[in-house]
N, C-alpha and C positions, 0 to 999 in steps of 0.2 A: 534288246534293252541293255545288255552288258556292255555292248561295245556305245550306245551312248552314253552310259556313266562312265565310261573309261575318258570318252572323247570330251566329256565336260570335267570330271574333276579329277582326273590324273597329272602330276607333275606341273599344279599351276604355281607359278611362283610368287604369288599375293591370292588374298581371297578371291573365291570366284565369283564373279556378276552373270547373271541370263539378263538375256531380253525378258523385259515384263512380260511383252507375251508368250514366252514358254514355262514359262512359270506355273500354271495351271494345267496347261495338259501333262510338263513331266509330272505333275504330283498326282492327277490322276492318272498314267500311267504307271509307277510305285504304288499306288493304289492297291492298282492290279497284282501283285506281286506280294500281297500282306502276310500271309506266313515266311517268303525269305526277306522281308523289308522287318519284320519281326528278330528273326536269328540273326540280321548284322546289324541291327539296332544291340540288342540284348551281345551277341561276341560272345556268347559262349558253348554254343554248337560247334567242336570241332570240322564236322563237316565243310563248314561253311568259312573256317580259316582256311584249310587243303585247299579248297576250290575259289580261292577269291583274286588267283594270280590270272593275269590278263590274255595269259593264252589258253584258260584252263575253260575249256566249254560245258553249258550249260548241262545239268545231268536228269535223268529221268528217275523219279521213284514215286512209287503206287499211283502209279498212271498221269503225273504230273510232272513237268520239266520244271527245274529250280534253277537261281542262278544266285555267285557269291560275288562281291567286288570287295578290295582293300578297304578298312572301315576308314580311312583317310577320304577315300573318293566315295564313298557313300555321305558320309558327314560333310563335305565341304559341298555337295550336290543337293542334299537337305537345306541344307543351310542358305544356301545360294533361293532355293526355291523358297523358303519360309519367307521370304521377304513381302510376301504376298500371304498374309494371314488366313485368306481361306483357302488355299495352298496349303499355308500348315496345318490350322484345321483338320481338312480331309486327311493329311495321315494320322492327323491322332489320334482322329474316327475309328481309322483304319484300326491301327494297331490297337486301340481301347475293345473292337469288337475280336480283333485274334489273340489278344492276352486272356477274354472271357475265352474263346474256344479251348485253349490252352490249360484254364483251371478246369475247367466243365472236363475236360478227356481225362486229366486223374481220377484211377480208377478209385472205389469208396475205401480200400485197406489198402489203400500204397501209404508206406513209409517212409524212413529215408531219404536219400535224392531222388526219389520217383513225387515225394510229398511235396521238399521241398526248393527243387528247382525250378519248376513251371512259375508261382509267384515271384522268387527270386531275381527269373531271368527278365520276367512284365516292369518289377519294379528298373532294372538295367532300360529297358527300352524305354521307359518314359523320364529315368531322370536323364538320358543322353535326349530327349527331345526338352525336358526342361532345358536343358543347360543352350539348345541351339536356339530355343525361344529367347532365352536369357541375350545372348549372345547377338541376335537379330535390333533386339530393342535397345544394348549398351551404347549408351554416346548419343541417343536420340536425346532432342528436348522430351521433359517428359509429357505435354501432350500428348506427340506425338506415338512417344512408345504407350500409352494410355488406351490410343484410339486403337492401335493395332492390337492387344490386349483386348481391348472389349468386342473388335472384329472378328477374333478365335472366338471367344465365348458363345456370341452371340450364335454363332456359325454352328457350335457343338450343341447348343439350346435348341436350336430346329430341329434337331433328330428326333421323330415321332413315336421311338422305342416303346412300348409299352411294359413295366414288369407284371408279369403272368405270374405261373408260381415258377420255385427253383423245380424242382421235381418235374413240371411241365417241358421247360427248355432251360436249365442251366446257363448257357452261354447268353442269351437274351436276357436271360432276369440279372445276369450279373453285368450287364451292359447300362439295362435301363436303370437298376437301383444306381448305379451308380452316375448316372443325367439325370438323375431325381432329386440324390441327394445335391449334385449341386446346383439343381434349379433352384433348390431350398433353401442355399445357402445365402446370407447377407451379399449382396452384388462387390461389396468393397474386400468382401473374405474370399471371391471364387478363386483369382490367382493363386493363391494359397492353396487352394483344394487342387487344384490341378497340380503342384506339387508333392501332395500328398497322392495321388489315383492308384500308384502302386500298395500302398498299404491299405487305403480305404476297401478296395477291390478284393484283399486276400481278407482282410476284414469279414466283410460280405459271406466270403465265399466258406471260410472256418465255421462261422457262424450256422452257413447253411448242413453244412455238413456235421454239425455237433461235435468241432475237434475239442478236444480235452482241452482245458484252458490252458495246462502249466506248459503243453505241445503248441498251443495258439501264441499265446505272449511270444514262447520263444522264436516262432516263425515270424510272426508281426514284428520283430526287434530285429531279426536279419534282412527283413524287404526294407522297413527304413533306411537303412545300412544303406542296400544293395544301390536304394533311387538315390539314397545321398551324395555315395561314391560315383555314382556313373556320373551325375549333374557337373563333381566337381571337375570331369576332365574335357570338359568344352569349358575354351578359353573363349574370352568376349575378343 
């Protein structure tokens, strides 16, 4: 899988284009890969910088092989692929349900950067997939960026999650409240919501856990931060 992200967006000297048709299987194959399609979204796992040079081979931990690529050639490989909405879709899927695993594994007394990087790092992964949404639809008429727009949504609405309680499955209940609430949401307001998924989600997830308000505000004020800043650094 390394050496095809290298071989698709390494060293291109304009944007990348796929054939349509590989459009949907790379995305479900990134799929497959959702914890490190997570850490080079997000870029803040050093690991995952060391290991993202092109001769640097995949590594094994707790029983799992992982692999890193330059977040140049990860983002122009997304991006290339998002062109095909249910395409992007499925990663957002992806990554929406391994930011839930993410908050669910903080243990109930972490403090500190044990508290507050996991939300942090969900809101990095989702404004850098805003920003290649963004980016996908800039320059379109806006029909057209409209239709592709409602072919994500529509695409994220079919997930059959059900919220259970937190206490039951954590990572589940914070998947599904969070396709609840934007089922809920005014159809003209969801875009928006999905801009916001990073805070809504750590939202959710304080709540459940009964963080102290004046420790909640201030974590819900660094995840907006964190989705705002990532968003802003894909250029249309």
């Amino acid at each position: 899988m390394k050496d095809v992200l290298y071989a698709l967006g390494f060293g291109q000297p304009k944007e990348l284009t796929l054939d349509p048709a590989l459009r949907s299987p790379l995305a479900t194959a990134l799929a497959n890969y959702g914890p490190d399609l997570h850490a080079m979204l997000a870029g803040l796992d050093s690991q995952y910088v060391l290991k993202a040079g092109r001769d640097t081979p995949p590594w094994e931990s707790g029983g799992t092989y992982h692999l890193s690529v330059y977040t140049n050639v990860l983002r122009e490989t997304v991006r290339a692929v998002a062109q095909d909405p249910h395409a992007y879709a499925l990663l957002r899927m992806t990554e929406t349900r391994t930011a839930a695993e993410r908050l669910a594994a903080v243990p109930a007394d972490a403090t500190g950067h044990e508290f507050t990087v996991p939300p942090t790092a969900n809101a990095r992964a989702f404004g850098i997939l805003d920003g290649i949404a963004n980016a996908v639809t800039h320059g379109r008429d806006k029909e057209h960026a409209q239709k592709w727009r409602r072919a994500v949504l529509d695409q994220l609405l079919n997930d059959t999650a059900t919220p259970n309680t937190y206490e039951d499955d954590p990572a589940a209940y914070l998947t599904a409240t969070w396709l609840k609430d934007l089922k809920n949401s005014p159809e003209e307001d969801r875009p928006d919501r999905l801009r916001t998924q990073g805070i809504d989600m750590a939202r959710t997830w304080t709540r459940e856990r009964n963080t102290e308000e004046q420790t909640r505000q201030s974590l819900l004020a660094d995840v907006d931060g964190s989705q705002l800043s990532a968003y802003g650094e894909i250029k249309p």
